[in-house]
PyMOL CGO cylinders between C-alpha atoms (Angstrom):
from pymol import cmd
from pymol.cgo import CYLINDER

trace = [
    CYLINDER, 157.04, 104.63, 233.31, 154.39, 105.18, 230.54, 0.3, 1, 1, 1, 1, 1, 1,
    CYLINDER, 154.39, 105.18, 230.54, 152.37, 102.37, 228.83, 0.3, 1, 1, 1, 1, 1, 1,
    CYLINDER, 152.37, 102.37, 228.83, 152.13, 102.38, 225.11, 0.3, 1, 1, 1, 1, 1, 1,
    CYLINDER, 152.13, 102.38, 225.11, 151.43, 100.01, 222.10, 0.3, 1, 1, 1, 1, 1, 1,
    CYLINDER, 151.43, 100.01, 222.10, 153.70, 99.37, 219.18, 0.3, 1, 1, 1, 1, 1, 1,
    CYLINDER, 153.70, 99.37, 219.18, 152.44, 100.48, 216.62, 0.3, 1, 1, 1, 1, 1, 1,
    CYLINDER, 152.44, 100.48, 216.62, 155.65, 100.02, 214.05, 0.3, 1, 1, 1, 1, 1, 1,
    CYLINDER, 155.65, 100.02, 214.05, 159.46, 100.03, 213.76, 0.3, 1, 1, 1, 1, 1, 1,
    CYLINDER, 159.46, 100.03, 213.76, 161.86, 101.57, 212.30, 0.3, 1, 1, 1, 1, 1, 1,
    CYLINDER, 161.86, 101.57, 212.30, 164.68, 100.74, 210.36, 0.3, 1, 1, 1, 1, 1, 1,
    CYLINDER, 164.68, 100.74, 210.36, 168.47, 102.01, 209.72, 0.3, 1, 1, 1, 1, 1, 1,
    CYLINDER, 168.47, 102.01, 209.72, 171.16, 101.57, 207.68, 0.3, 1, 1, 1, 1, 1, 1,
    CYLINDER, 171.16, 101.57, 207.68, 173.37, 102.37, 209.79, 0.3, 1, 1, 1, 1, 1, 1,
    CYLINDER, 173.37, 102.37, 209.79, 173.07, 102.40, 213.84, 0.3, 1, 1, 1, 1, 1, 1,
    CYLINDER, 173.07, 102.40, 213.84, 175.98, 102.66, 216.84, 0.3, 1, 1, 1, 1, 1, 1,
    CYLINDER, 175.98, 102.66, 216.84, 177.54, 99.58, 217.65, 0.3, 1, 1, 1, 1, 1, 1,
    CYLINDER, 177.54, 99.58, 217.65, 176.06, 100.27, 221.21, 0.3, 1, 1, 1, 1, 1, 1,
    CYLINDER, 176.06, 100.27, 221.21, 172.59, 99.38, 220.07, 0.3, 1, 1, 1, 1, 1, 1,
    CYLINDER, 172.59, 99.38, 220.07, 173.55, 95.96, 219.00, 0.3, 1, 1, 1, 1, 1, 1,
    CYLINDER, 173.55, 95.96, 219.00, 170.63, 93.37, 219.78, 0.3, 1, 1, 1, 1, 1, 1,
    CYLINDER, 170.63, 93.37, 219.78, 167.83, 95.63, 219.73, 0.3, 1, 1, 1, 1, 1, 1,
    CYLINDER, 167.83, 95.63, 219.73, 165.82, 97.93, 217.41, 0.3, 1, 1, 1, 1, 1, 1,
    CYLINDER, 165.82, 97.93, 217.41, 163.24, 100.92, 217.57, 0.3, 1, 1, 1, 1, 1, 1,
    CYLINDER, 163.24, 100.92, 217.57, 159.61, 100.93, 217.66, 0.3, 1, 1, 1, 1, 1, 1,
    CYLINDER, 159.61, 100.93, 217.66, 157.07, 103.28, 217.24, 0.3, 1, 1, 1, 1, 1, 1,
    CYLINDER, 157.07, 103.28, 217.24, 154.80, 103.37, 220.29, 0.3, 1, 1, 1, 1, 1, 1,
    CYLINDER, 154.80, 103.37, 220.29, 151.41, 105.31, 220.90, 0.3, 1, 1, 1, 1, 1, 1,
    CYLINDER, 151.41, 105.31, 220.90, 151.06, 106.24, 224.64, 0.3, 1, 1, 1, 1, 1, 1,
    CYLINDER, 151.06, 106.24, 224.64, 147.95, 104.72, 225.77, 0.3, 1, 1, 1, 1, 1, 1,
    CYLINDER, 147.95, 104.72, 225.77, 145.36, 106.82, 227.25, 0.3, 1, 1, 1, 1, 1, 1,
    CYLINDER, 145.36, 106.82, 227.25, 143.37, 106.18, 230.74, 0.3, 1, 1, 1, 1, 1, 1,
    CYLINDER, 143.37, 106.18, 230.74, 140.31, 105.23, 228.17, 0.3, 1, 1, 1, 1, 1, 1,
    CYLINDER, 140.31, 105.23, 228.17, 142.47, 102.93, 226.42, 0.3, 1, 1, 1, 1, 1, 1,
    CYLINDER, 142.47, 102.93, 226.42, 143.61, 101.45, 229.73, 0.3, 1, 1, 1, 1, 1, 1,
    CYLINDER, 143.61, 101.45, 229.73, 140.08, 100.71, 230.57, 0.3, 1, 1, 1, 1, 1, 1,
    CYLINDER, 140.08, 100.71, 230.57, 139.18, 98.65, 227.13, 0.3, 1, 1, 1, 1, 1, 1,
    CYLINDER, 139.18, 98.65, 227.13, 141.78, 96.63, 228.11, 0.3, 1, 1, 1, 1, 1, 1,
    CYLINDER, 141.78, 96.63, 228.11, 144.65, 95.08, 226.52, 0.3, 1, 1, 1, 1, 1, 1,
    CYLINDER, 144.65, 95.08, 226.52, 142.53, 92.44, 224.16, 0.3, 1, 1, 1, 1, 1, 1,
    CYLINDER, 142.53, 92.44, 224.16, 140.66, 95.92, 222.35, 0.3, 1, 1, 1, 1, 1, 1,
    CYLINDER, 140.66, 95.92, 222.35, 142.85, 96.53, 219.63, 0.3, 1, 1, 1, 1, 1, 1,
    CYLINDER, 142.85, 96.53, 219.63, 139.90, 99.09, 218.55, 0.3, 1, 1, 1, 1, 1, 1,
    CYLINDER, 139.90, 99.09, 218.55, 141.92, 102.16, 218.97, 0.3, 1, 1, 1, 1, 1, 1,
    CYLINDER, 141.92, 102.16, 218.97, 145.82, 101.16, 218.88, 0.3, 1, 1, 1, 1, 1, 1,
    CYLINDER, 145.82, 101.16, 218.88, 146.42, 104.81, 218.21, 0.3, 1, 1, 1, 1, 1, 1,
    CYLINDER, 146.42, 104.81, 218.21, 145.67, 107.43, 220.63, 0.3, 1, 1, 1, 1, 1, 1,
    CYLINDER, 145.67, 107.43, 220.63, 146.08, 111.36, 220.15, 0.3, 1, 1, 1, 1, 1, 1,
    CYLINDER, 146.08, 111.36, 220.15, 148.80, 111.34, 222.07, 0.3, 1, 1, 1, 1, 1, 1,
    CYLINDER, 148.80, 111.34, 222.07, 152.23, 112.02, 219.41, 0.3, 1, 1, 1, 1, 1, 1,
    CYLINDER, 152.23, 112.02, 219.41, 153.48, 108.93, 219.16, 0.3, 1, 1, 1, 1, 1, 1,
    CYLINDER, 153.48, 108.93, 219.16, 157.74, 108.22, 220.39, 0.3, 1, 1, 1, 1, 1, 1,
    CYLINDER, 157.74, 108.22, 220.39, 160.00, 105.81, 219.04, 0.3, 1, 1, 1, 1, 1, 1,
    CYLINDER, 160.00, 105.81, 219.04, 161.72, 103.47, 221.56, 0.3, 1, 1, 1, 1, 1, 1,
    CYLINDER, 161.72, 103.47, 221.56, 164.49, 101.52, 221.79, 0.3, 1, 1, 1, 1, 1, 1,
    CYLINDER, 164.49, 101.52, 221.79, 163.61, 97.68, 222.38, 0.3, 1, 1, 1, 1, 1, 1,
    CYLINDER, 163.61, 97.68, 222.38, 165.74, 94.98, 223.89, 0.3, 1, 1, 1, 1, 1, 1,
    CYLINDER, 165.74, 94.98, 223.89, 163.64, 92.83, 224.73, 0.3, 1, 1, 1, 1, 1, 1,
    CYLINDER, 163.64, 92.83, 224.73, 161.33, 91.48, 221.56, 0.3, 1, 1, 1, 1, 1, 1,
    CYLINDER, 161.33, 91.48, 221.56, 158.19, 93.54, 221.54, 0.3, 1, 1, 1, 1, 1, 1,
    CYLINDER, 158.19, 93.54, 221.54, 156.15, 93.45, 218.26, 0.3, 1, 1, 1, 1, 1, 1,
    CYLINDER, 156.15, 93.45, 218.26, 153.58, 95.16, 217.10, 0.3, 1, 1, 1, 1, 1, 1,
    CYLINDER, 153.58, 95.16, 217.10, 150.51, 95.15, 218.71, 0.3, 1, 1, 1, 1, 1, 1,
    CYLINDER, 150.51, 95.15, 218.71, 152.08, 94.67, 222.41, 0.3, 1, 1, 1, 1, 1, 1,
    CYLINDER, 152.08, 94.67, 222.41, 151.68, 96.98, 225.05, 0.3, 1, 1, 1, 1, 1, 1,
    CYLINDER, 151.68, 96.98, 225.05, 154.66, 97.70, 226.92, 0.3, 1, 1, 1, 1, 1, 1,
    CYLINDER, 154.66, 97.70, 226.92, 156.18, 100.32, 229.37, 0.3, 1, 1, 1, 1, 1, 1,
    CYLINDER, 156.18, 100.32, 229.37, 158.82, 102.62, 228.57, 0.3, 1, 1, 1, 1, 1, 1,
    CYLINDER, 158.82, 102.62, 228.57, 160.74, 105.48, 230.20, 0.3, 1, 1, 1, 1, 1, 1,
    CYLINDER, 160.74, 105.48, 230.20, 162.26, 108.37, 229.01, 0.3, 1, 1, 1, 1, 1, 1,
    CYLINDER, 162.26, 108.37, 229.01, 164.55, 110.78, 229.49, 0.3, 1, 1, 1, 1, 1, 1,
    CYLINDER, 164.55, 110.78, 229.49, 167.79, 110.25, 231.92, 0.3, 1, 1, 1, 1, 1, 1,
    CYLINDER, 167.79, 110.25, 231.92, 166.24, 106.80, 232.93, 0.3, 1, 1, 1, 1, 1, 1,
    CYLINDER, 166.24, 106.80, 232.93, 166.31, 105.67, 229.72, 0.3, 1, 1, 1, 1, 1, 1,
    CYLINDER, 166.31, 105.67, 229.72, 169.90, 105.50, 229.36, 0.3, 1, 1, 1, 1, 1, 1,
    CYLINDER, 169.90, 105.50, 229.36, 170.50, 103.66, 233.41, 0.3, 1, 1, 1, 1, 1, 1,
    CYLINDER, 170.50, 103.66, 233.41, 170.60, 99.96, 231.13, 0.3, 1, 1, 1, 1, 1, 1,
    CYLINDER, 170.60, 99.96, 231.13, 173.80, 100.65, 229.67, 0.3, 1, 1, 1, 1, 1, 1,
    CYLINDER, 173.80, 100.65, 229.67, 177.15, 100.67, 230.42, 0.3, 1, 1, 1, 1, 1, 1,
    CYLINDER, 177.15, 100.67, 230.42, 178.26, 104.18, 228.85, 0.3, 1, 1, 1, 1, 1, 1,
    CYLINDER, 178.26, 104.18, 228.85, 176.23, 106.96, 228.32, 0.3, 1, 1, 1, 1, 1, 1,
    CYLINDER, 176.23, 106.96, 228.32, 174.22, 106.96, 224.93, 0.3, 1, 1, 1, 1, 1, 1,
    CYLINDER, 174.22, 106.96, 224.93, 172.02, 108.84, 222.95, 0.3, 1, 1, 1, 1, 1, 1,
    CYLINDER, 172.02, 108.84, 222.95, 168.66, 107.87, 223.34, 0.3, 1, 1, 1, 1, 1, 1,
    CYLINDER, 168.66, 107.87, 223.34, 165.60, 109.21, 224.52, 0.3, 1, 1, 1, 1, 1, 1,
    CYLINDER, 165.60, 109.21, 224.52, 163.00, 106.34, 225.36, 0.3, 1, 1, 1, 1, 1, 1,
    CYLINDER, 163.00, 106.34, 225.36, 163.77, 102.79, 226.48, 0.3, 1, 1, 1, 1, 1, 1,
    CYLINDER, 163.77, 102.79, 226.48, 161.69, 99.32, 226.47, 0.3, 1, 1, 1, 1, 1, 1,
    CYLINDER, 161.69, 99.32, 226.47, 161.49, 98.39, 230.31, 0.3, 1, 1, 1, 1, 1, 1,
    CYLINDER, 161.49, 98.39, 230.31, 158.51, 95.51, 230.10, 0.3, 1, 1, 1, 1, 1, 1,
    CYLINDER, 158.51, 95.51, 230.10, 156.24, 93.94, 227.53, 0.3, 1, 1, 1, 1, 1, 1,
    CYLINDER, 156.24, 93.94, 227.53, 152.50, 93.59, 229.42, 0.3, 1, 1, 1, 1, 1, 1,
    CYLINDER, 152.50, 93.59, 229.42, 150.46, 90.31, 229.06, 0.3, 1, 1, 1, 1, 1, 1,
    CYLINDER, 150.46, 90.31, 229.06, 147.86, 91.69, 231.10, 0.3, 1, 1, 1, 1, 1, 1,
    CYLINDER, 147.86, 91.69, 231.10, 147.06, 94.97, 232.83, 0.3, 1, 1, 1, 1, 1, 1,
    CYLINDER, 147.06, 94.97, 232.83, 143.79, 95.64, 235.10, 0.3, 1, 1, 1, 1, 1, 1,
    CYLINDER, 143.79, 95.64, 235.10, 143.55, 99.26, 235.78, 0.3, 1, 1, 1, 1, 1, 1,
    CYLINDER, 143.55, 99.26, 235.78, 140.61, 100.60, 238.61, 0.3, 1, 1, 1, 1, 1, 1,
    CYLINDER, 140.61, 100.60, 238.61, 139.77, 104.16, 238.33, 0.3, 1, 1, 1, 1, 1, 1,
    CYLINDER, 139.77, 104.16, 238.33, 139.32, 106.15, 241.39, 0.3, 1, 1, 1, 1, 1, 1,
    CYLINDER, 139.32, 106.15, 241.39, 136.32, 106.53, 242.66, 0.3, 1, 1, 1, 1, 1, 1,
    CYLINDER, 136.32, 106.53, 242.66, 134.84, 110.13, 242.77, 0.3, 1, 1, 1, 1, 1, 1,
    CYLINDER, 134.84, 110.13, 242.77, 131.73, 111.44, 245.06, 0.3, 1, 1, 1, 1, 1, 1,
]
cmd.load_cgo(trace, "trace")
């Protein structure tokens, strides 16, 4: 799982019926830095990381951090395989992050 904030959405005309009650977002991947700032520093919601766009079931908007997997994962929440690539797992309220410690 990767942590990212929305950043945007997308929008279709036309979408398969197996994506009914969600949508797609456009997520920047946060960075260890951006982990650090914390959630509440909305300073640098983009990183340099290429942003993905993510399919969301469970209400994220933009501005929200949330975690996402990709790849076969991605596809394990429904019932019959599907094309997608990234998938909306958990929207954060709060995330405390420690780096290691180095000598």
């Amino acid at each position: 799982m990767r942590f990212g904030r929305v950043i945007g959405r997308t929008v279709f005309s036309r979408q398969d019926p197996a994506y009914n009650g969600g949508r797609f977002l456009v997520v920047s991947p946060m960075t260890r830095k951006q982990l650090l700032a914390g959630l509440e520093d909305d300073s640098q919601m983009v990183s340099e990381i290429p942003s993905v766009v993510v399919y969301d079931n469970l209400g994220a908007g933009t501005g929200d951090v949330i975690g996402f997997v990709e790849g076969a994962e991605a596809t394990a929440p429904f019932e019959s395989p599907i094309p997608i690539d990234a998938f909306s797992a958990a929207i954060f309220d709060q995330i405390t992050y420690q780096p290691p410690v180095t000598s």
